[in-house]
DOVOVEX-680817 format. One line per 2 residues: number of its first residue (from 1); their letters; for each residue y, x, z of C-alpha. Coordinates in steps of 0.1 Angstrom, whole numbers, padded with zeros to 4 digits. Layout:
<pts>
NUM = A = Y X Z ~ ...
</pts>
This chain:
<pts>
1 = XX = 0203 -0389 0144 ~ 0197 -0419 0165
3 = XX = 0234 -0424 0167 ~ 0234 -0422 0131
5 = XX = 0208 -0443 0127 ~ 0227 -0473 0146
7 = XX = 0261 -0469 0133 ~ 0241 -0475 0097
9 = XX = 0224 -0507 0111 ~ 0258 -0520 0121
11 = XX = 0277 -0515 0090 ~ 0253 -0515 0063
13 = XX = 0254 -0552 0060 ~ 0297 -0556 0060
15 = XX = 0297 -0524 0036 ~ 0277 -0539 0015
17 = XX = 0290 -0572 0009 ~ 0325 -0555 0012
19 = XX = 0319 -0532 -0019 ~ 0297 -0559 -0037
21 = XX = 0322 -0591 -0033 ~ 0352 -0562 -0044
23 = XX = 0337 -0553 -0078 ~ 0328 -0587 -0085
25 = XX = 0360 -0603 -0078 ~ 0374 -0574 -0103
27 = XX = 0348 -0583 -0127 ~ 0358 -0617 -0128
29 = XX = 0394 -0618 -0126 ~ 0397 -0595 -0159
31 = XX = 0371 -0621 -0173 ~ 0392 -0646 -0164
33 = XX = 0421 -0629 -0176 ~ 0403 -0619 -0214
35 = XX = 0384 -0588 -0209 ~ 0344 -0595 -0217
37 = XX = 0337 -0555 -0207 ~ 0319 -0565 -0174
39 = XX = 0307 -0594 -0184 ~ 0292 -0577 -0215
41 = XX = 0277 -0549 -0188 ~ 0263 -0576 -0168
43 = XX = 0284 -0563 -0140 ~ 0296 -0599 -0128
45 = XX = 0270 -0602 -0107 ~ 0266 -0605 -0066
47 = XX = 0234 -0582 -0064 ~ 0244 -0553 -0045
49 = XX = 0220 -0533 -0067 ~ 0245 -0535 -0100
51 = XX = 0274 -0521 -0075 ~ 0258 -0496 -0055
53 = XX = 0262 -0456 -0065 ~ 0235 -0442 -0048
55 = XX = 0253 -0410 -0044 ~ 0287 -0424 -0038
57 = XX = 0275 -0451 -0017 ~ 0244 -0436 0002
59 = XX = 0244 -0397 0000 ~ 0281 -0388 0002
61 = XX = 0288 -0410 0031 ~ 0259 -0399 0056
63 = XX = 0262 -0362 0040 ~ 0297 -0367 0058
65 = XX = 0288 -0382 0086 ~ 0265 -0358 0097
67 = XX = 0288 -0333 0091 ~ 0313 -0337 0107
69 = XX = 0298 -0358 0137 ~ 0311 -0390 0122
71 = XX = 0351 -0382 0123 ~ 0351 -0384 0083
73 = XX = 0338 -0410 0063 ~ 0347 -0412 0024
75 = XX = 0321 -0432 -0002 ~ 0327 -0452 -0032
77 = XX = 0311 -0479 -0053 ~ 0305 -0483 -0087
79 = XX = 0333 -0495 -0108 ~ 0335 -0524 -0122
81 = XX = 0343 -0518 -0164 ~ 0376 -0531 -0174
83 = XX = 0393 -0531 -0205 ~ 0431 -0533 -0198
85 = XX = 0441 -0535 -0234 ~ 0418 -0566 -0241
87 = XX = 0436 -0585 -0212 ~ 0458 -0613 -0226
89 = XX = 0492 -0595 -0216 ~ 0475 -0561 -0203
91 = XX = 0513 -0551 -0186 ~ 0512 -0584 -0163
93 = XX = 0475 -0591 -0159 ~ 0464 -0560 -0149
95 = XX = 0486 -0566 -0115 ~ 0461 -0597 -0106
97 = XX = 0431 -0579 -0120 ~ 0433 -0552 -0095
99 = XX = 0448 -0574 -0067 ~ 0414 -0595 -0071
101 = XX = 0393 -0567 -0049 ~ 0418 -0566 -0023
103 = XX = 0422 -0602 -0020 ~ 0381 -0604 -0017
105 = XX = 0379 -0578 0013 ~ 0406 -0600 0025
107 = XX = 0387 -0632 0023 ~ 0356 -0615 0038
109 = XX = 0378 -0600 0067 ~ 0383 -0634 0072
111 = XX = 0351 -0649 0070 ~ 0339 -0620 0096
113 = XX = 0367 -0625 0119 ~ 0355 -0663 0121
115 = XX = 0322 -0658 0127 ~ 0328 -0633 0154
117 = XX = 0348 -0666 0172 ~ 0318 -0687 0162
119 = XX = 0297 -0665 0180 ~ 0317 -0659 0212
121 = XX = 0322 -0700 0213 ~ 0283 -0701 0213
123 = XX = 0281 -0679 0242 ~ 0259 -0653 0217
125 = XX = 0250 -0622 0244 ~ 0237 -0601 0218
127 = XX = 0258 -0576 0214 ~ 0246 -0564 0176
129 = XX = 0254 -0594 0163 ~ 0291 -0588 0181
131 = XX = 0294 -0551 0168 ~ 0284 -0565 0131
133 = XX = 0312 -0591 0131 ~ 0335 -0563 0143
135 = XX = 0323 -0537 0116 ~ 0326 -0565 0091
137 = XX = 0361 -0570 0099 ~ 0370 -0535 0101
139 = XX = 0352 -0523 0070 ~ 0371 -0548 0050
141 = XX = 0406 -0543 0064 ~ 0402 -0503 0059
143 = XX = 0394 -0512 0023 ~ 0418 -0534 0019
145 = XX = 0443 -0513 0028 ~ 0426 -0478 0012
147 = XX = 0425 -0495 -0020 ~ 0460 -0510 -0017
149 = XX = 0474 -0471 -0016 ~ 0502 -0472 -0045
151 = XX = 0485 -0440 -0069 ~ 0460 -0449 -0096
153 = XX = 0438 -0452 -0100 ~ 0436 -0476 -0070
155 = XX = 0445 -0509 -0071 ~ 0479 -0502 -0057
157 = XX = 0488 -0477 -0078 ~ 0478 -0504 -0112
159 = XX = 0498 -0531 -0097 ~ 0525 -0509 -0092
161 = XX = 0523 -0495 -0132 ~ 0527 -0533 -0139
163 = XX = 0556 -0542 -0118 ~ 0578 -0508 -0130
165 = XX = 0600 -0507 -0163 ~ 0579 -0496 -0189
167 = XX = 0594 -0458 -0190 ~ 0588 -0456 -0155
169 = XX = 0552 -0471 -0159 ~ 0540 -0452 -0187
171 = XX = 0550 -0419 -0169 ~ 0535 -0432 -0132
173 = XX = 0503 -0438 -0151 ~ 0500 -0401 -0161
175 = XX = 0492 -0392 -0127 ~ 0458 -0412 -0128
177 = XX = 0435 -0380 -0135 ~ 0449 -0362 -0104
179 = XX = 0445 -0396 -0081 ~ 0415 -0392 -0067
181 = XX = 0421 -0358 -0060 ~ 0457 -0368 -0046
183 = XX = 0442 -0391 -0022 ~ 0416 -0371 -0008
185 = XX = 0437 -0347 -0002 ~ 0461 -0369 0020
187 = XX = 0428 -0380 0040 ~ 0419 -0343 0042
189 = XX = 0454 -0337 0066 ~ 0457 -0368 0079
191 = XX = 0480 -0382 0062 ~ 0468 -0412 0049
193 = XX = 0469 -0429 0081 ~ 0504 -0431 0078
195 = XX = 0495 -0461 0049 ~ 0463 -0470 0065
197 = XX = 0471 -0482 0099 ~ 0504 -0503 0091
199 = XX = 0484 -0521 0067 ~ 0456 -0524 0085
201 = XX = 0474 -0534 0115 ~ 0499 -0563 0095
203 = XX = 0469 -0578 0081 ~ 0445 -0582 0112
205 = XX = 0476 -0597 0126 ~ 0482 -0623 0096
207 = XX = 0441 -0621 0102 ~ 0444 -0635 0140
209 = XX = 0475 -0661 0131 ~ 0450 -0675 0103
211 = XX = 0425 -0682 0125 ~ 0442 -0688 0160
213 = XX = 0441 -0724 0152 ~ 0400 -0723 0145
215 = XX = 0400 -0702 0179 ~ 0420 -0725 0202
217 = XX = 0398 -0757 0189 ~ 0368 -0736 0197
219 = XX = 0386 -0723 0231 ~ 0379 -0688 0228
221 = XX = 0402 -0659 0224 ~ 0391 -0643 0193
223 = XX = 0375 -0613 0178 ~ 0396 -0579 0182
</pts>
């Protein structure tokens, strides 16, 4: 429990924005793009409240947790509302739409991995603050890359449906009712990892070549 306890003090902060700052970014790219539905909701908002399932977000995850002594984690956020069809050309735009939450954990993973540098530059011995910076960083690359997977309902899986023929779209999208059950059962065997690390991996590395430059002025090595 006390272990429990600490692992939820370290991450409860990056999961939080991660989830919040992905939904948002949804809701407002398909604004952007025509679709009101979120908007409408009030679902465009940065209060982690509007976002937050407590059962997906809060009981699944520590029901898991405890379960299995912390080697399987799975939650999941509220979804943002979006109208495909209402988006000015619904093939093309929905690509972008569902690229937005991806792009925001990216940004974030960024914005974590620079204020882990800022803290080593400042000489910071407090270790939380450390671990934090590195949870923020990993949270975000995991759901960058978890989210990226290429089935739908995940973002992957819709930009994919927009870059395929239409044939080919329309009969990739009839898999969306057996996604979620598709992708749990990869994580269940261990499979997903196969998607998940390379992912992961490419983009700490763009990550780290990003920020080098804000690292060597600040004449540290940078946050692993």
């Amino acid at each position: 429990m006390v272990e429990l306890i600490r692992t939820v003090l370290i991450y409860a902060l990056p999961v939080v924005f991660a989830i919040t700052l992905h939904e948002a970014a949804r809701g407002y790219a398909a604004r952007y793009f025509g679709d009101m539905t979120a908007f409408s909701q009030g679902r465009l908002s940065l209060n982690p409240m509007v976002h937050i399932d407590p059962f997906g977000t809060i009981i699944i995850p520590v029901a898991l947790y405890l379960a299995t002594g912390g080697a399987f984690l799975f939650g999941y956020a509220k979804p943002v509302p979006v109208d495909f069809s209402r988006l000015k050309n619904p093939k093309r735009d929905m690509a972008w739409v569902s690229l937005a939450g991806p792009a925001a954990n990216f940004a974030m993973a960024f914005c974590w991995l620079l204020f882990g540098v800022i803290l080593q530059s400042a000489d910071v011995t407090e270790t939380y603050f450390i671990k934090v910076a590195s949870a923020g960083l990993l949270t975000n690359l995991v759901m960058l890359a978890f989210t990226l997977f290429p089935i739908p309902p995940l973002a992957g899986g819709r930009i994919l449906i927009s870059l395929l023929p239409n044939k080919l779209a329309y009969k990739f999208a009839q898999i969306e009712p057996y996604g979620f059950f598709i992708v749990m059962g990869l994580v269940m065997v261990h499979w997903l990892q196969f998607w998940l690390v390379p992912v992961m991996l490419f983009a700490n590395m763009l990550l780290q070549l990003i920020v080098s430059p804000f690292a060597m002025l600040l004449g540290v090595s940078g946050l692993q």
